[in-house]
C-alpha positions in Angstrom: 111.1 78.8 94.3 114.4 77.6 95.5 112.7 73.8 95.8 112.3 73.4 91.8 115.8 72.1 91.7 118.0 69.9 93.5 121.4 72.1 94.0 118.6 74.7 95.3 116.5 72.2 97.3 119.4 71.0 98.8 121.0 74.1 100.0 117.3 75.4 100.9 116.9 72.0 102.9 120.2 72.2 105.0 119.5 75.9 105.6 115.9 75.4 106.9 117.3 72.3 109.3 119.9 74.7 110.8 117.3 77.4 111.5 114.8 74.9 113.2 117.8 73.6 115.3 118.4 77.0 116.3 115.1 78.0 117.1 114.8 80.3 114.0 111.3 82.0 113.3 110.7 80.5 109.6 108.3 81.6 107.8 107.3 80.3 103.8 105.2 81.4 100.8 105.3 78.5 99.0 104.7 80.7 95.4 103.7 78.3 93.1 104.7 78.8 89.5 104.1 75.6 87.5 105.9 76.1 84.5 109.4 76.0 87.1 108.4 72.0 88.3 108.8 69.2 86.3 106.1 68.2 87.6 103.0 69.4 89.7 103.4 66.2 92.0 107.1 67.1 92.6 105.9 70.1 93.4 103.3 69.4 95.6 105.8 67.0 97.3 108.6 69.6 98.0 106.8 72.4 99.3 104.5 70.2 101.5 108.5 69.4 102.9 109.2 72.9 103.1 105.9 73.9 105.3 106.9 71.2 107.7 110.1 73.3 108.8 107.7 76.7 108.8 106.2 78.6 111.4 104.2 81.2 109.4 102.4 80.2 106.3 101.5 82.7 103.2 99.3 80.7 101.2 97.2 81.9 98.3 93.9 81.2 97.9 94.5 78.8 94.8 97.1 77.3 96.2 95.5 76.0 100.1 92.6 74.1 97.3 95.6 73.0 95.5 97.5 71.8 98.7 94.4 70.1 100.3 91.6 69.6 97.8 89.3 71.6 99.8 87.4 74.9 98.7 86.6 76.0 102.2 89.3 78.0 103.6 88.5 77.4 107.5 88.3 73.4 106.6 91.9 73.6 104.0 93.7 75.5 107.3 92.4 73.2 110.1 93.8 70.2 107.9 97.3 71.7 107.4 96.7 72.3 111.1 96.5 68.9 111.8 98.8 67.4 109.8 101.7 70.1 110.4 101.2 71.5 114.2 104.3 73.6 114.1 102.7 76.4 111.6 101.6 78.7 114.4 100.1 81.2 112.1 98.7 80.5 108.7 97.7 83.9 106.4 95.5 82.8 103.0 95.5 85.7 100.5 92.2 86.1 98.5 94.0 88.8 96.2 91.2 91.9 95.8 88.9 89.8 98.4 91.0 90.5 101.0 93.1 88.2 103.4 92.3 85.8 106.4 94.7 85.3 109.2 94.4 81.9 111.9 96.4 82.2 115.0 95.6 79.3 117.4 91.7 79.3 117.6 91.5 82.9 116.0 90.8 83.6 113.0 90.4 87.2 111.3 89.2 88.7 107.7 89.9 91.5 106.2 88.9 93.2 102.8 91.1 94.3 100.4 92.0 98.1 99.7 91.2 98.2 95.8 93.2 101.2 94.2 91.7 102.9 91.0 95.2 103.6 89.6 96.6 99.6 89.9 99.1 99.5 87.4 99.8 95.7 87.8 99.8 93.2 91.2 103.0 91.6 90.5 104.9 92.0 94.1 101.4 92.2 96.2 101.8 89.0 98.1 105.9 89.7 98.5 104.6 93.0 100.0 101.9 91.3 101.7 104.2 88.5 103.8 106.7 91.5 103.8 104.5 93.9 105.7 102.9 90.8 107.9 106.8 89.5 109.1 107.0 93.4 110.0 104.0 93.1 112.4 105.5 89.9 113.8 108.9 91.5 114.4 107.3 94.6 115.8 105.1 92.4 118.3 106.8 89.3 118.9 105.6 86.0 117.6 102.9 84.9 119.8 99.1 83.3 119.5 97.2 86.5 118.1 93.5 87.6 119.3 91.6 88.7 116.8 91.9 92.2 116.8 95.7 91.9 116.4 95.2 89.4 113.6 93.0 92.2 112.0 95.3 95.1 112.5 98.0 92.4 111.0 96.0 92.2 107.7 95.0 95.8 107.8 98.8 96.8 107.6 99.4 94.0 105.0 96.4 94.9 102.4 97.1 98.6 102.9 100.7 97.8 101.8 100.3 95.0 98.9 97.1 97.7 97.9 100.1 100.4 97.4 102.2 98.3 95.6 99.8 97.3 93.1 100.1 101.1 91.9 103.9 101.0 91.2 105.4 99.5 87.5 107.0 96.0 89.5 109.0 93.3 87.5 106.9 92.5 84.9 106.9 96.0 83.7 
């Protein structure tokens, strides 16, 4: 959200060049909310700049067909893939379908944790990219296997799942 404007975009701009000088782990949920752009182009534009500084990539399902005009998930990553190498792990969210994780040549799914007493999902993917940075912290950023990519999204749907049961900002 700090791209929609150019005081923001700047400042968010310089900061993300310092971190990739310093070898800063960046990671970006790009968190579209169209009625914040003046235009969907611009939009599209500045956050396609953003994911070229990132390293980790939350992307929502809508938003990876909106990015790259495909509706196949495994055929939207391997393009960002090839036309931004340095995003070393890529997580699409499928809200109550679950999540997919690609690390390298891996690539995991997991199903969502539906709750009966969901209050609202505002926060989930926060929580989700929250709890996902947590198992990168907690095991170093490296090419995942499969099974760690699955414990990943395990941990992540277990904690956006929990969050969807709290009042969160919209409330």
């Amino acid at each position: 959200l700090s791209m929609t404007h150019e005081n923001a975009r700047n400042a968010t701009l310089k900061a993300l060049s310092i971190a990739k000088k310093k070898g800063i782990l960046i990671s970006l949920d790009p968190n579209l909310r169209e009625p914040l752009w003046d235009s969907l182009d611009n939009a599209r534009e500045q956050m396609l700049t953003a994911i070229s500084y990132c390293d980790v990539l939350k992307i929502s399902d809508n938003e990876i067909v909106w990015f790259t005009g495909l509706e196949d998930y495994d055929e939207a990553v391997a393009k960002l893939k090839q036309d931004y190498p340095n995003l070393k792990l890529i997580l699409v969210s499928l809200g109550k379908d679950g999540s997919i994780a690609y690390s390298g040549n891996n690539r995991a799914f997991v199903k969502a944790f539906i709750q009966e007493d969901t209050i609202e999902t505002t926060g989930a993917g926060d929580t989700f990219c929250a709890c996902v940075l947590h198992y990168v912290l907690e095991n170093g950023f490296r090419e995942y296997d499969e099974s760690e990519l699955e414990s990943m999204l395990m941990f992540a749907n277990a904690g956006a799942s929990i969050i969807t049961t709290r009042k969160g900002a919209l409330r």
